[in-house]
C-alpha positions in Angstrom: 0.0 0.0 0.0 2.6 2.2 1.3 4.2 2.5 -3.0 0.9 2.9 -4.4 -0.1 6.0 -1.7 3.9 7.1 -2.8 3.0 6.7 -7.0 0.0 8.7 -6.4 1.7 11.7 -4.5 4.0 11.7 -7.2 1.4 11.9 -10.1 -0.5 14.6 -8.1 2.4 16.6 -8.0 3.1 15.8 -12.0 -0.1 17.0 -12.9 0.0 20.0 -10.0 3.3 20.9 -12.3 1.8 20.4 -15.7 -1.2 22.6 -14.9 1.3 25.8 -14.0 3.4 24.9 -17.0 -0.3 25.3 -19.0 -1.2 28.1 -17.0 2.2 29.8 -17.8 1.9 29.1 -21.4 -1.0 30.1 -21.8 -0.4 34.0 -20.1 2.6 33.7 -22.0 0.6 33.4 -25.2 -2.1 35.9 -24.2 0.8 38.3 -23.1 2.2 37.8 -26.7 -1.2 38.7 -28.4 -1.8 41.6 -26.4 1.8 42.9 -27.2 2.1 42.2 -30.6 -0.9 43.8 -32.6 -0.7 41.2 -35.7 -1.2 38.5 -33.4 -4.2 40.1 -31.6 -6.4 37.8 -33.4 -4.6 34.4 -32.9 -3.6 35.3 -29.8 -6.8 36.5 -27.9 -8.2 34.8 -25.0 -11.0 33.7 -27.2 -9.1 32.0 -29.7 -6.9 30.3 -27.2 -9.8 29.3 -25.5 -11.2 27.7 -29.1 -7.7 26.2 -29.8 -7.7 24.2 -26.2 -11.4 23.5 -26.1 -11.9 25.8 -23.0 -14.2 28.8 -22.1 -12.8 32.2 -22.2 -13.3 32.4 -18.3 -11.5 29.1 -18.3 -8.3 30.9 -19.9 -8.8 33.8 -17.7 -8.4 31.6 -14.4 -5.4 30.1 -16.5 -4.3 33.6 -16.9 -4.9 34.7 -13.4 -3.4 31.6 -11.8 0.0 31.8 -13.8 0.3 35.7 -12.5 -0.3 34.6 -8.7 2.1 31.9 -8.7 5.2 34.6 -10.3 3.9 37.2 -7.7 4.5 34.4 -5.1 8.0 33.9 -6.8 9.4 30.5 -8.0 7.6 26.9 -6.5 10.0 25.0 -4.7 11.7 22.0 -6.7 11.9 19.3 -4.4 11.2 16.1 -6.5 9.7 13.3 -4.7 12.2 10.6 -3.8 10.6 7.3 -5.0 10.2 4.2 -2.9 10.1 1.2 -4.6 10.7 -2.4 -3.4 13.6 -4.5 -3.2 13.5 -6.0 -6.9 12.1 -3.0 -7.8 14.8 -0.9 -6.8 17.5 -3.8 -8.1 15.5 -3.3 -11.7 15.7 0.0 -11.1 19.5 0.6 -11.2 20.6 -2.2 -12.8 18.1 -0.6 -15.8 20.9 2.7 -15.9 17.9 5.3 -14.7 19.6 6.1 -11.7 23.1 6.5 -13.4 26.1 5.3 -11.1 25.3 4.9 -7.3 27.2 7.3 -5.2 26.7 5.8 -2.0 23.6 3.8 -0.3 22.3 4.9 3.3 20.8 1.9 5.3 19.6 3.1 8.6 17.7 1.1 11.8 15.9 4.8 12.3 14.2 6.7 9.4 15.3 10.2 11.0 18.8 8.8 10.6 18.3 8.8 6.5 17.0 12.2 6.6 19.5 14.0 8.6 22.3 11.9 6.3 21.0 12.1 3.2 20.8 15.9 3.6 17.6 16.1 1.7 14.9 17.8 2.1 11.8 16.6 4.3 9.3 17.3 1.7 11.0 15.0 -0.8 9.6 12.7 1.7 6.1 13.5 1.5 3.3 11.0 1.5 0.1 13.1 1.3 0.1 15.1 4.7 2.7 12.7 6.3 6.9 12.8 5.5 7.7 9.2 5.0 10.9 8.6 5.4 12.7 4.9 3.6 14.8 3.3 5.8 17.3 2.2 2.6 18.3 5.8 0.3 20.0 5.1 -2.8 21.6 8.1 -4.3 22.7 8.3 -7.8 26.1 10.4 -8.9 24.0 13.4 -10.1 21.9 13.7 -6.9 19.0 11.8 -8.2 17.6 9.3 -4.9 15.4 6.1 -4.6 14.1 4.9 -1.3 13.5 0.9 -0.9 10.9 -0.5 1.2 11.8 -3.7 4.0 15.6 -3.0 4.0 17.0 -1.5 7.1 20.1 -1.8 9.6 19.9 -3.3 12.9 20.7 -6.4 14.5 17.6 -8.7 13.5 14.3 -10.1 11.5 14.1 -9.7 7.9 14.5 -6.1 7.3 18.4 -6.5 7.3 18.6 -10.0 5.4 16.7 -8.3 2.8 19.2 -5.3 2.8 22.0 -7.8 2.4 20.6 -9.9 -0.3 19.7 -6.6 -2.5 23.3 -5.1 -1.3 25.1 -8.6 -2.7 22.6 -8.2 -6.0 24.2 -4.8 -7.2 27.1 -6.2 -6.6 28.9 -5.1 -3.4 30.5 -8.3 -1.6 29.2 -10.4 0.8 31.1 -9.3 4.2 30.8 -5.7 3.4 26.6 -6.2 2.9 26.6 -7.9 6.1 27.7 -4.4 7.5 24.3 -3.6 7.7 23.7 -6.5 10.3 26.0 -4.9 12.8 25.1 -1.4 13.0 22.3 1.1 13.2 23.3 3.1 10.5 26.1 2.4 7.8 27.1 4.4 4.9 28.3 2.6 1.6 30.1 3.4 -1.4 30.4 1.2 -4.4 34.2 0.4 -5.6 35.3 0.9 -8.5 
């Protein structure tokens, strides 16, 4: 459950983004039209209204939203760190999308992965909650993916399934059994 709740923050805040990059556009456009007096026609409210299938109100909220958000300066860029399971995550890398792994946080306590990681809370988010992975994989250029059921500590399955993943991209056996001694262990790949 806790992925699928994750996937659907993220697409709320994909279509949150594509709605300001429309609304932007679309002033943008108008702003053109108004400017430029041989585009008056193609660029009028009216006609981009016909072009999108929308009301002229409807392009005047568009409009109107696109001017409050500059007033209120830049949104925030804090892409949502994915969480994805074990194979998942194994897929995930071993596919290239996450380019070369800088290092790989494993923590017994969330907060630990946080402070480390030196990320932002709200990449974290999970609807009103921040919901922290107990396993952060971080790519050379920054980009992050948590994994679900893999954590440090001393016992149960969360570290056996840290180890096993850990073994999987590749890092050898004693230094994946790390995990298994410690709260918190920091790991880089060798080249």
């Amino acid at each position: 459950m806790h992925v699928r709740q994750r996937r659907v923050t993220l697409l709320h805040r994909a279509l949150r983004d594509a709605e300001a990059d429309r609304d932007r556009s679309v002033a943008a456009f108008a702003e053109f039209g108004q400017q430029h007096e041989g585009a008056r026609d193609a660029a009028s409210r009216r006609a981009i209204g016909r072009q999108l299938g929308v009301t002229h109100p409807a392009v005047n909220g568009m409009v109107e939203r696109a001017r409050t958000r500059s007033k209120l300066g830049p949104v925030a860029v804090n892409p949502l760190v994915p969480v994805l399971g074990a194979d998942e995550a194994r897929e995930y890398v071993e596919s290239g999308a996450l380019g070369d792994i800088a290092r790989i946080l494993v923590a017994m306590y969330p907060g630990n992965i946080l402070l480390e990681s030196g990320l932002d809370p709200s990449a974290f988010a999970n609807g009103t909650d921040i919901d922290v992975p107990h396993m952060l994989i971080l790519g050379a250029d920054g980009a992050a993916i948590g994994v679900e059921d893999c954590l440090a500590g001393y016992g149960g399955t969360g570290p056996s399934n840290t180890v096993r993943l850990l073994k999987e991209l590749g890092f050898p056996v004693d230094v994946a059994r790390e995990v298994c001694d410690y709260r918190f262990v920091e790991l880089a790949p060798t080249a």
